[in-house]
C-alpha positions in Angstrom: 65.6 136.5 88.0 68.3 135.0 89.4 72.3 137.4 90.4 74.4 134.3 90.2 77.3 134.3 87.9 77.1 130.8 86.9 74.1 128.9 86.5 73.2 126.7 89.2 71.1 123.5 88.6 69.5 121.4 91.3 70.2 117.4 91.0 68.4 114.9 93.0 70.4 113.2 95.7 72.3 110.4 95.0 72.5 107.0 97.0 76.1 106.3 97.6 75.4 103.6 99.2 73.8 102.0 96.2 76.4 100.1 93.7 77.6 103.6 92.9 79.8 103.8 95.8 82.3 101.2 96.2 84.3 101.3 98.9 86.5 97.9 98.1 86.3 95.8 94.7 85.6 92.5 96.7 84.9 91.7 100.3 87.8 92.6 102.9 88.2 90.7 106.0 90.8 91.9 108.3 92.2 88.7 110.6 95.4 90.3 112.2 96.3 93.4 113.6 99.2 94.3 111.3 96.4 94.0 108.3 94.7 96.4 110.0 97.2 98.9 110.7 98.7 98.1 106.9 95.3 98.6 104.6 92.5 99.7 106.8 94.2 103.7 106.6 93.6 103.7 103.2 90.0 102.4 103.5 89.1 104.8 106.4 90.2 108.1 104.2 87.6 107.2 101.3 85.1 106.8 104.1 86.0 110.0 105.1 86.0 111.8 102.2 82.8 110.1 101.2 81.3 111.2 104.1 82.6 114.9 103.7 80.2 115.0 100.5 77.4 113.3 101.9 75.7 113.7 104.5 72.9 110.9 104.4 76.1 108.8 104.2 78.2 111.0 107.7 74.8 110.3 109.2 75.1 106.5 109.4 78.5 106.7 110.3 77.7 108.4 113.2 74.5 106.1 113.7 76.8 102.8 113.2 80.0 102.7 112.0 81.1 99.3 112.2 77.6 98.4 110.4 78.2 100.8 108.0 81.9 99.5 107.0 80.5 95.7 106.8 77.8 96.5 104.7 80.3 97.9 102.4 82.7 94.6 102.7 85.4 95.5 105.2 84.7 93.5 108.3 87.8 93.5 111.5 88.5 91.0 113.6 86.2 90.7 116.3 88.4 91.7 119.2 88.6 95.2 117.1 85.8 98.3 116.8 85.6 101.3 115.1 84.6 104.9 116.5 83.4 107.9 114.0 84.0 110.6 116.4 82.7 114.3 114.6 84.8 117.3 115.4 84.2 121.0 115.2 85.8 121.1 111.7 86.6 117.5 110.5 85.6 114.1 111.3 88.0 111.4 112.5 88.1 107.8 112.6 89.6 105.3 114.9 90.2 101.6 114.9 90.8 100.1 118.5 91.6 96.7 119.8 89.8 95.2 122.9 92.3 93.4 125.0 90.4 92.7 128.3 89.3 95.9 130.3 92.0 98.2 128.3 91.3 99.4 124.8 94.6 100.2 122.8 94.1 102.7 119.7 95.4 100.4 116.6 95.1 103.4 114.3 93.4 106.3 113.5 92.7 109.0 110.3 91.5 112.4 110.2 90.8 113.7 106.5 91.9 117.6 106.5 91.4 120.1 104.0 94.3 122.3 102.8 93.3 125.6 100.3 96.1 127.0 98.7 96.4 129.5 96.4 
């Protein structure tokens, strides 16, 4: 017999990668650096609040991000990568440009959590 107050009912896990999760209506393919530093913010925090949830889905982000955004249709240019870099409390996400031997951050998102009462 279970103490809970309310009911708890075990679901099987659901494949957000499937065509459940959509992380852009059509295929997105970033050519400049301003496109970038425009949309690819927006893009990042669903990613990051995806991967808050689920954690089959945090896991390949940390395996292979930039695999992990093409395969959902966003694709940067290819003097640009992306680092999924895990914190003690939050995950962050940052988009840097390769110019030569010196990397320069484009942009970057961290998804925090605020509780108020």
């Amino acid at each position: 017999m279970s103490t809970a107050l309310v009911k708890v009912e075990k679901h099987p896990i659901t494949n957000y990668l499937g065509p459940q999760f959509v992380l852009v209506d059509e295929q997105v393919v970033f050519d400049t650096r301003e496109a970038v530093k425009t949309h690819l913010p927006e893009i990042c925090g669903r990613v990051l609040a995806r991967a808050w949830i689920d954690k089959a889905f945090y896991a390949q982000l940390e395996k292979n991000t930039l695999e992990t955004f093409n395969s959902l249709g966003v694709h940067l240019p290819s003097d640009m990568f992306i680092e999924f870099k895990k914190g003690k409390t939050r995950a962050s996400i940052i988009v840097y440009e390769q110019t030569g031997r010196l990397k320069v951050r484009v942009c970057s998102l961290e998804l925090t959590m605020v509780a108020r009462r």
